[in-house]
MMTF fields as JSON, N, C-alpha, C and O atoms, coordinates in Angstrom:
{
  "mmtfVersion": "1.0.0",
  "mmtfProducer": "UNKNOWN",
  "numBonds": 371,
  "numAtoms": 372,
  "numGroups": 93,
  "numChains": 1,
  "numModels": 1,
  "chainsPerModel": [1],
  "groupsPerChain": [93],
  "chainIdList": ["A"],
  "bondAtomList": [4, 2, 8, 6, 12, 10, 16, 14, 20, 18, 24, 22, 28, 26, 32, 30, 36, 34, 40, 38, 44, 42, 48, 46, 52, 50, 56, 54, 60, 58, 64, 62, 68, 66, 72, 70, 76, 74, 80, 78, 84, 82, 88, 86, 92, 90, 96, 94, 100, 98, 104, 102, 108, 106, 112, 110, 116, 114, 120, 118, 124, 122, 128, 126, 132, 130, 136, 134, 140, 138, 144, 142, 148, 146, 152, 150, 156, 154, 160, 158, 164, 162, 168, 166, 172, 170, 176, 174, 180, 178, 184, 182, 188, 186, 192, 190, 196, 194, 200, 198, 204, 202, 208, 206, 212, 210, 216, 214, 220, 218, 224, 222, 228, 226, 232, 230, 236, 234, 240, 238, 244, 242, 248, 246, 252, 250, 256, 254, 260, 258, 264, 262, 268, 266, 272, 270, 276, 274, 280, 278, 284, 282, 288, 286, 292, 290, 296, 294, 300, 298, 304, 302, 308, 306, 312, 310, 316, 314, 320, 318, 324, 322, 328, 326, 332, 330, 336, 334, 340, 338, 344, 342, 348, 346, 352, 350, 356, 354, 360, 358, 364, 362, 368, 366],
  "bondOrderList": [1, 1, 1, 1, 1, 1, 1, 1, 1, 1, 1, 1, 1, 1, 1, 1, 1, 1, 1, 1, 1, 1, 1, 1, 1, 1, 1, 1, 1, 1, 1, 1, 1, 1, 1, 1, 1, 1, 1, 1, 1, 1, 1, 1, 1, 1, 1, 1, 1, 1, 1, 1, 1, 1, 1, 1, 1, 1, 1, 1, 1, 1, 1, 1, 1, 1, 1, 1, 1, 1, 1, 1, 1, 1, 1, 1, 1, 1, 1, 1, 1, 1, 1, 1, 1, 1, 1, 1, 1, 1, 1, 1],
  "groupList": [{"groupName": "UNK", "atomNameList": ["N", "CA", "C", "O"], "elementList": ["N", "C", "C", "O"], "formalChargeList": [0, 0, 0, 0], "bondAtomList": [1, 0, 2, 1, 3, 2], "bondOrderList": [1, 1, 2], "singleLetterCode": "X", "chemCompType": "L-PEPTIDE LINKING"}],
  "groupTypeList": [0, 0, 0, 0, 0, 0, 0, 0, 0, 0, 0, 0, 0, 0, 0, 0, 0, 0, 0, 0, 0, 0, 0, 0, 0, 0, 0, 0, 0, 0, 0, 0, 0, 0, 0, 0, 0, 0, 0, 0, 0, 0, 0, 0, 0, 0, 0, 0, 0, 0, 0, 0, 0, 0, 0, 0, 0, 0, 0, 0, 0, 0, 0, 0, 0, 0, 0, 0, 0, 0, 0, 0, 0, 0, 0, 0, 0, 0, 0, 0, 0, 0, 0, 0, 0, 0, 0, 0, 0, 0, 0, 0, 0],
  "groupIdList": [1, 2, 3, 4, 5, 6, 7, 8, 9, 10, 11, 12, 13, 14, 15, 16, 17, 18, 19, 20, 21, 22, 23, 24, 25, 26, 27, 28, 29, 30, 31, 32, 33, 34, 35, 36, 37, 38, 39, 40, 41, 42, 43, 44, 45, 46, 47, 48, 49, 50, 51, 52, 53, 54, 55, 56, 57, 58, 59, 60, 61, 62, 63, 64, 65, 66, 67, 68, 69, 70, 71, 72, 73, 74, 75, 76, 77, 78, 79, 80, 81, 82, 83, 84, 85, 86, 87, 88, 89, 90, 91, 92, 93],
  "secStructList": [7, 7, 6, 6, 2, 2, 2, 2, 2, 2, 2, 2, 2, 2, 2, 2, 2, 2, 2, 2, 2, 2, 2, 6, 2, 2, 2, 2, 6, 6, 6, 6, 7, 2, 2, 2, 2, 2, 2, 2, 2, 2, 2, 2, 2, 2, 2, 2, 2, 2, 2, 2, 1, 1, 7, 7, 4, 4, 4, 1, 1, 1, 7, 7, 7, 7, 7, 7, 2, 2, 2, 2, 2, 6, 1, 7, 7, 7, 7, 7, 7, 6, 6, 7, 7, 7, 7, 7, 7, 7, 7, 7, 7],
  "xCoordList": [-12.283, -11.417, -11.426, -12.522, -10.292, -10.115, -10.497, -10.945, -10.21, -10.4, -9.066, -9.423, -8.039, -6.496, -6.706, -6.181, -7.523, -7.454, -8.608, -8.527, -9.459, -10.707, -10.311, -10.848, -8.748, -8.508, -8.066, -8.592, -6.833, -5.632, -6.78, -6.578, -7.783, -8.618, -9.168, -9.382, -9.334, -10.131, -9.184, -9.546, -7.59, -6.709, -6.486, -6.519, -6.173, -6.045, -6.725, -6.11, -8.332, -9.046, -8.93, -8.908, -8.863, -9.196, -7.624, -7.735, -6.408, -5.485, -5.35, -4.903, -5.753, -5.984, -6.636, -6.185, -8.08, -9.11, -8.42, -8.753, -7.343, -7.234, -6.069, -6.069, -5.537, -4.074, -4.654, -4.294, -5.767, -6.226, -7.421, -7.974, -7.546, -8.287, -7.253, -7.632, -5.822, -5.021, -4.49, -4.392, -4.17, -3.711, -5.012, -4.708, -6.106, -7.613, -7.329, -7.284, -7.102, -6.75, -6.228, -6.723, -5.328, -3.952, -3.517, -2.432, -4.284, -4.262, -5.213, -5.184, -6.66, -7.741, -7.233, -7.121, -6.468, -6.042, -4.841, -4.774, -4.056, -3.008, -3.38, -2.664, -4.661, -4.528, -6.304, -7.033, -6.388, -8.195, -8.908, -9.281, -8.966, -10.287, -11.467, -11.167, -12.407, -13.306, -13.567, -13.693, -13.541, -13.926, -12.565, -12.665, -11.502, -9.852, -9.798, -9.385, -10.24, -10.205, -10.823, -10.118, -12.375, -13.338, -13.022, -12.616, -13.004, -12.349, -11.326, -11.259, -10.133, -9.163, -9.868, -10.049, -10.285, -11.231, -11.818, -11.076, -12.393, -13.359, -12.773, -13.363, -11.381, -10.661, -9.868, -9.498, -9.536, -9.012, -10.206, -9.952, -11.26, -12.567, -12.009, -11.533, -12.414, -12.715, -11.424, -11.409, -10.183, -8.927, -9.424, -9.886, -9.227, -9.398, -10.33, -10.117, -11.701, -12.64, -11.61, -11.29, -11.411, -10.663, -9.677, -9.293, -9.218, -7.912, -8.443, -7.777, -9.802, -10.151, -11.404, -11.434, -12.284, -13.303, -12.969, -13.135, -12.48, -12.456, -11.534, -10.676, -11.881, -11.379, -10.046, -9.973, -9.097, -7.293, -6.873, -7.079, -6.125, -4.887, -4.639, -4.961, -3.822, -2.929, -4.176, -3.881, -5.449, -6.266, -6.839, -7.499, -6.713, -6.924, -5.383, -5.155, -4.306, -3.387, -3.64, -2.851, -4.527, -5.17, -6.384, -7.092, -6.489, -8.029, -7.961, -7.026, -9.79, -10.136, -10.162, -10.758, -9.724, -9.882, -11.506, -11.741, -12.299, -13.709, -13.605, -12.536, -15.003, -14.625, -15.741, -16.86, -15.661, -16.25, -17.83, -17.943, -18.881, -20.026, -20.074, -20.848, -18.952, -19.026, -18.049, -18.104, -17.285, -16.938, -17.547, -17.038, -18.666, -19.179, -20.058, -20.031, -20.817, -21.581, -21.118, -21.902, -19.761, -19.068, -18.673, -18.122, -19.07, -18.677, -19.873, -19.732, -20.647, -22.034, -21.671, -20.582, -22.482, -22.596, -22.513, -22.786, -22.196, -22.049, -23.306, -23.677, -24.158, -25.59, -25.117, -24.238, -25.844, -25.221, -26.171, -27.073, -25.349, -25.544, -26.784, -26.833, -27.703, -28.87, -28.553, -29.354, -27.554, -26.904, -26.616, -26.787, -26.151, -26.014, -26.915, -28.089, -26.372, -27.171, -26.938, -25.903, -28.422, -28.023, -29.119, -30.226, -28.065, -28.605, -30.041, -30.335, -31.014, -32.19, -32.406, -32.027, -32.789, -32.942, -34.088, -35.174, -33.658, -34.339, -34.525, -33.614, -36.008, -37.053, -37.533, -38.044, -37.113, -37.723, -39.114, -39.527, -39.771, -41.206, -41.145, -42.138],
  "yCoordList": [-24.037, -23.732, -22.22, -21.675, -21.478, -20.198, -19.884, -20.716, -18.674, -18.437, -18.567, -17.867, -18.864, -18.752, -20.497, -21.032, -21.328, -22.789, -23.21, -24.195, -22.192, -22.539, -22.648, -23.299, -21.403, -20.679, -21.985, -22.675, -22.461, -23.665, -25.146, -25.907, -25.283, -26.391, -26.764, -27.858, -25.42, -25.023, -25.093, -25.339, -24.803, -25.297, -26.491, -27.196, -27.056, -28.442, -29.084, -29.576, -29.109, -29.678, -29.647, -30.765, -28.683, -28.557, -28.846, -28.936, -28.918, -29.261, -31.134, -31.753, -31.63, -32.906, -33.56, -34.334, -32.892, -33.698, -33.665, -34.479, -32.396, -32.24, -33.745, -34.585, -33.872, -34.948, -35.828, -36.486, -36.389, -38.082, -38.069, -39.065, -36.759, -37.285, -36.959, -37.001, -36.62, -36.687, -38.514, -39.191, -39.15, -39.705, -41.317, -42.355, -41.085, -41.787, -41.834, -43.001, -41.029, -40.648, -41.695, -42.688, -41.511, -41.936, -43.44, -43.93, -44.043, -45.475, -46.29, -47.52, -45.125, -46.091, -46.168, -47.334, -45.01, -44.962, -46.084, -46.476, -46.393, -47.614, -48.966, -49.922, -49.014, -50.299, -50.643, -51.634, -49.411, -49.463, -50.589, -51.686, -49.485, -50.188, -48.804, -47.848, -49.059, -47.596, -47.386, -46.651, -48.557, -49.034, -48.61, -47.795, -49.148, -48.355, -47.096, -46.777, -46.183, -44.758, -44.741, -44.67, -44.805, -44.563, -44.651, -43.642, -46.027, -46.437, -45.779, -45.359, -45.72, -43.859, -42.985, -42.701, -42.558, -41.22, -41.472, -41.044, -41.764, -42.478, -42.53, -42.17, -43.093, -42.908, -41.833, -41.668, -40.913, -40.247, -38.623, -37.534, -39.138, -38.266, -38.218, -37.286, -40.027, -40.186, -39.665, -39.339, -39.563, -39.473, -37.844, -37.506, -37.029, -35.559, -35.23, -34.109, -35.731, -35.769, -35.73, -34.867, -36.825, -36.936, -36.033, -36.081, -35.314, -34.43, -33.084, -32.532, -32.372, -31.74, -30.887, -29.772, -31.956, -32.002, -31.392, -30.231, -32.491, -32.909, -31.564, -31.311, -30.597, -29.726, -29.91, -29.609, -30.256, -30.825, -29.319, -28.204, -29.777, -29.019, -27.746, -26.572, -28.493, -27.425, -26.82, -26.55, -26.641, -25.813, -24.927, -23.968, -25.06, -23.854, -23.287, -23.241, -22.837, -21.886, -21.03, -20.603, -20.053, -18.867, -18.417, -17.426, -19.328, -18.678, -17.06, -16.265, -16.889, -15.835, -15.065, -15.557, -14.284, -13.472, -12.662, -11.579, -13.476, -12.834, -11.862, -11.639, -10.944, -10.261, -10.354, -10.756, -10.142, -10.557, -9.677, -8.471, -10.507, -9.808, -8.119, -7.175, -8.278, -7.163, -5.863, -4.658, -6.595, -5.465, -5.109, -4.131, -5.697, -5.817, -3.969, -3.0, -4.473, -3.365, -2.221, -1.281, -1.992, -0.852, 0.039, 1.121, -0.604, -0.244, -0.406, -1.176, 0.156, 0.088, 0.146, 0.596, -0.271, -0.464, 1.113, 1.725, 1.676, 3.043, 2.732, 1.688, 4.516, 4.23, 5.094, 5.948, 4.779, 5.991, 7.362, 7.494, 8.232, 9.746, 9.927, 9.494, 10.699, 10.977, 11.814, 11.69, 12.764, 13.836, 13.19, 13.734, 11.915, 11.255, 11.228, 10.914, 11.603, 11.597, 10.339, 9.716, 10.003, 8.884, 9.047, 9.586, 8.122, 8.813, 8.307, 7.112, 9.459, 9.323, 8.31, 9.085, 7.248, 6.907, 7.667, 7.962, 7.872, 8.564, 7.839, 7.109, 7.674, 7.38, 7.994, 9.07, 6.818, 7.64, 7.498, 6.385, 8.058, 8.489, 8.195, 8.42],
  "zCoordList": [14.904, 13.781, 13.573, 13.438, 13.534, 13.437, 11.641, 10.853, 11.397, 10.267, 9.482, 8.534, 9.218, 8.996, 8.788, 7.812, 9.801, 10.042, 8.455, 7.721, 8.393, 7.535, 5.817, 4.921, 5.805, 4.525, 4.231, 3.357, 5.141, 4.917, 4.577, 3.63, 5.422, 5.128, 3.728, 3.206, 3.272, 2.046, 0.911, -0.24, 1.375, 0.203, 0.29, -0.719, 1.661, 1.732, 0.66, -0.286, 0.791, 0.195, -1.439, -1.953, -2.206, -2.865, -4.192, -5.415, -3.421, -3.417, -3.466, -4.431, -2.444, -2.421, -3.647, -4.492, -3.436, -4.418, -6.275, -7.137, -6.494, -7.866, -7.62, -8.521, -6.908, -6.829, -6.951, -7.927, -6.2, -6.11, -7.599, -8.067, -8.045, -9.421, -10.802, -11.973, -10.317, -11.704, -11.577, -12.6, -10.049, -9.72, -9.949, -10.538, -9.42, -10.312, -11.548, -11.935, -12.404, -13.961, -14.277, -14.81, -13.987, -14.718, -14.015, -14.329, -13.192, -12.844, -13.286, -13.244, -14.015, -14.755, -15.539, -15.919, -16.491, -17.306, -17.976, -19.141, -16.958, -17.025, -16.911, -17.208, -16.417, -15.524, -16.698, -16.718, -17.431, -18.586, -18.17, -18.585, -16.643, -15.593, -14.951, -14.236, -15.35, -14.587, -13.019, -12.039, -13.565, -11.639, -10.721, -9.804, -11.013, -10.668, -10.288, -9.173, -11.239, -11.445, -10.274, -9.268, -10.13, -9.027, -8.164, -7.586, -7.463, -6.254, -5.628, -4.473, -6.99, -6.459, -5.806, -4.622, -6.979, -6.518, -5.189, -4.305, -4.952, -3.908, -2.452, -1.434, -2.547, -1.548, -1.132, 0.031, -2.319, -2.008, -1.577, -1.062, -2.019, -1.673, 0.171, 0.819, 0.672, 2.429, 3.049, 4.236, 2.168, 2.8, 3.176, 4.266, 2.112, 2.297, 2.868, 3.33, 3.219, 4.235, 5.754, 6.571, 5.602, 6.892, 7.205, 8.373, 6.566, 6.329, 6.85, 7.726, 6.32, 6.391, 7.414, 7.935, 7.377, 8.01, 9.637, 10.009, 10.416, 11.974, 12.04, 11.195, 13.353, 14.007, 14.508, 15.699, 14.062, 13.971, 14.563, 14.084, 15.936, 16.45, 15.523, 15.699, 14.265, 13.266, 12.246, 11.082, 12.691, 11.866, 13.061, 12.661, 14.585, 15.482, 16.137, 17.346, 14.953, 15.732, 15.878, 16.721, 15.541, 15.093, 16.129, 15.948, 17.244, 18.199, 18.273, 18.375, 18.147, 18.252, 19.709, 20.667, 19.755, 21.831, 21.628, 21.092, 22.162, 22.589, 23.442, 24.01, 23.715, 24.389, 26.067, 25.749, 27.281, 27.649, 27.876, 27.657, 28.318, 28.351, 29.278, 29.116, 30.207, 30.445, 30.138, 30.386, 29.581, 28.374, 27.217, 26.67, 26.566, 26.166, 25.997, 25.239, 27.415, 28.264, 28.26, 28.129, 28.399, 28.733, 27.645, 27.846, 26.044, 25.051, 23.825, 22.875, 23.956, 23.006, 21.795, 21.437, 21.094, 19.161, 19.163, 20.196, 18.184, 17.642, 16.897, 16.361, 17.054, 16.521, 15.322, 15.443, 13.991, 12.461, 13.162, 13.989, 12.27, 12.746, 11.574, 10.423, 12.304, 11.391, 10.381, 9.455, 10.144, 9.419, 7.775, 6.684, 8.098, 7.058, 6.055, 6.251, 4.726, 3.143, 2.709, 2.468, 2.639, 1.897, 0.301, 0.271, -1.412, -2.323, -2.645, -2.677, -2.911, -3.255, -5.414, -6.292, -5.831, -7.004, -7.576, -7.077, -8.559, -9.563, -10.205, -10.598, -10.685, -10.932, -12.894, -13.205, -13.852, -15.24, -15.557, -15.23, -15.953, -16.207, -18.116, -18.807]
}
């Protein structure tokens, strides 16, 4: 899952779960059963599990291009320059 796949998952989800608990709501609510509500909820919990979870096609359009180990080699971490100030805390007495 790319990162673009993770953002969309994360609305998915969180999108879903508010629908199947206005939608839980408002069928315990009609039907003034608790157990109703739940069982909503409940399902609509495993649905968005399922929705979300499993690594799905349309959540990797976005692959990352690695780079390879030997390019890698050919291009070292930049080391920080010792020149650099960094600020000293002062200290109250």
């Amino acid at each position: 899952m790319d990162w673009q796949g993770q953002k969309l998952a994360e609305q998915l989800m969180q999108i879903m779960l508010l629908a199947f608990a206005v939608i839980a709501f408002g069928a315990g609510y009609l039907m003034a059963s608790f157990q109703t509500m739940i069982l909503t909820y409940a399902g609509g919990v495993v649905l968005t599990t399922l929705v979300t979870v499993p690594n799905w096609p349309f959540l990797n359009r976005h692959p990352l291009k690695w780079l390879d180990p030997s390019e890698v080699e050919k291009h070292p971490k930049p080391q920080p320059s010792v020149n650099v100030t960094q600020k000293k805390k002062h200290i109250k007495k």
